[in-house]
C-alpha positions as CSV (number, residue, x, y, z in Angstrom):
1,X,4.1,34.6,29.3
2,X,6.4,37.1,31.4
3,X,3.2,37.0,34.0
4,X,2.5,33.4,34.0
5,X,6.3,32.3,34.1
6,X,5.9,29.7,37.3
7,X,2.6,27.6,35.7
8,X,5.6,27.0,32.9
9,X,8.2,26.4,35.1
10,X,6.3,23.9,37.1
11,X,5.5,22.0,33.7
12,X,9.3,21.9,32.8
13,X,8.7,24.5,30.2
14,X,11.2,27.0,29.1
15,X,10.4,29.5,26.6
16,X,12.0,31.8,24.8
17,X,11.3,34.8,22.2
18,X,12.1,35.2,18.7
19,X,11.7,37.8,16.3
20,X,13.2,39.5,14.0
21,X,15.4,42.4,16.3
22,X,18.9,42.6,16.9
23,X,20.6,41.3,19.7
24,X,21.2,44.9,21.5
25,X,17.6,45.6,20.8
26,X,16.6,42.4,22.7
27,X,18.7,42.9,25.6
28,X,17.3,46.5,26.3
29,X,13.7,44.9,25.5
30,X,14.0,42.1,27.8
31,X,15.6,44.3,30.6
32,X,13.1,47.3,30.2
33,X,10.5,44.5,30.4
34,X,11.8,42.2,33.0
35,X,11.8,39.0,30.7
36,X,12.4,36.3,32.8
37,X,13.5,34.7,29.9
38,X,15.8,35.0,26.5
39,X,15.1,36.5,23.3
40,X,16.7,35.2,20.2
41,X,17.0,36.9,17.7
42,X,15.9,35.3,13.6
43,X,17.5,38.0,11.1
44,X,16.5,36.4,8.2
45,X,12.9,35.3,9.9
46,X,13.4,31.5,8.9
47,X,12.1,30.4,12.1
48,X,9.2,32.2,12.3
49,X,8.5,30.9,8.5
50,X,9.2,27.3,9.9
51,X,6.5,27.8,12.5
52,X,4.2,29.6,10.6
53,X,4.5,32.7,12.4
54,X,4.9,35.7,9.5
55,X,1.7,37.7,8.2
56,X,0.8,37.2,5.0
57,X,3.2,40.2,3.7
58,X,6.2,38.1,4.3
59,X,8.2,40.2,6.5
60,X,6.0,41.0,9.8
61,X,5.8,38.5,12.5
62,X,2.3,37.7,14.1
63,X,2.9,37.0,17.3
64,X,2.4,33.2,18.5
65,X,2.7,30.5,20.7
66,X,4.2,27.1,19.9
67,X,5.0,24.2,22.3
68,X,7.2,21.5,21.2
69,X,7.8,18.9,23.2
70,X,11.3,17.2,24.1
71,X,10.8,14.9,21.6
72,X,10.9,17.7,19.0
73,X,7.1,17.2,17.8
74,X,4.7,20.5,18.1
75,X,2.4,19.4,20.6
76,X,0.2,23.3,20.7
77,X,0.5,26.0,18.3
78,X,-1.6,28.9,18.0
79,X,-1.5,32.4,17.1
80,X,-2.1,35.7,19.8
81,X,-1.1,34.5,22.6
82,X,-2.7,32.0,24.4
83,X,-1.9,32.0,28.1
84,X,-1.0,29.2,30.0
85,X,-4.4,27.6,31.2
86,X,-4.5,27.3,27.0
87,X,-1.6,25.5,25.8
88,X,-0.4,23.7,29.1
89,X,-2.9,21.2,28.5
90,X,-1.4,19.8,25.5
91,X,1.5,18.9,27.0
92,X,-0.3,16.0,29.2
């Protein structure tokens, strides 16, 4: 996403990461990384549960990539990650 950050920008998109890290740990990633955008942290992993984004042991996350649209529907949702020329094209 880091790489592709302007084909989401143009599309009004603004993502964000979550996992399960603290919020020190996120800051150095993000920096050490050059994240153009923020990292949020989920302690307890309920949002990845709510997007169906832990492995089946519960604990680890699988990375993934979920657009929801402004009206607060899921519009794409996959996991890896999908670049841009993927899930863009379920926002239209």
């Amino acid at each position: 996403m880091r790489d592709e950050i302007e084909k989401y920008s143009k599309k009004s998109v603004r993502p964000f990461g979550v996992n399960p890290a603290g919020i020190e740990s996120h800051r150095k990633y993000a920096a050490k990384f050059k994240f153009p955008f923020p990292l949020l942290s989920d302690r307890d992993r309920s949002v990845a549960a709510a997007y169906g984004a832990l492995k089946d042991d519960g604990r680890r996350i699988q990375r993934s990539v979920v657009l929801v649209h402004r009206a607060g529907r899921v519009v794409f949702s996959a996991r890896g990650a999908p670049g841009a020329d993927v899930s863009l094209p379920h926002l239209d």
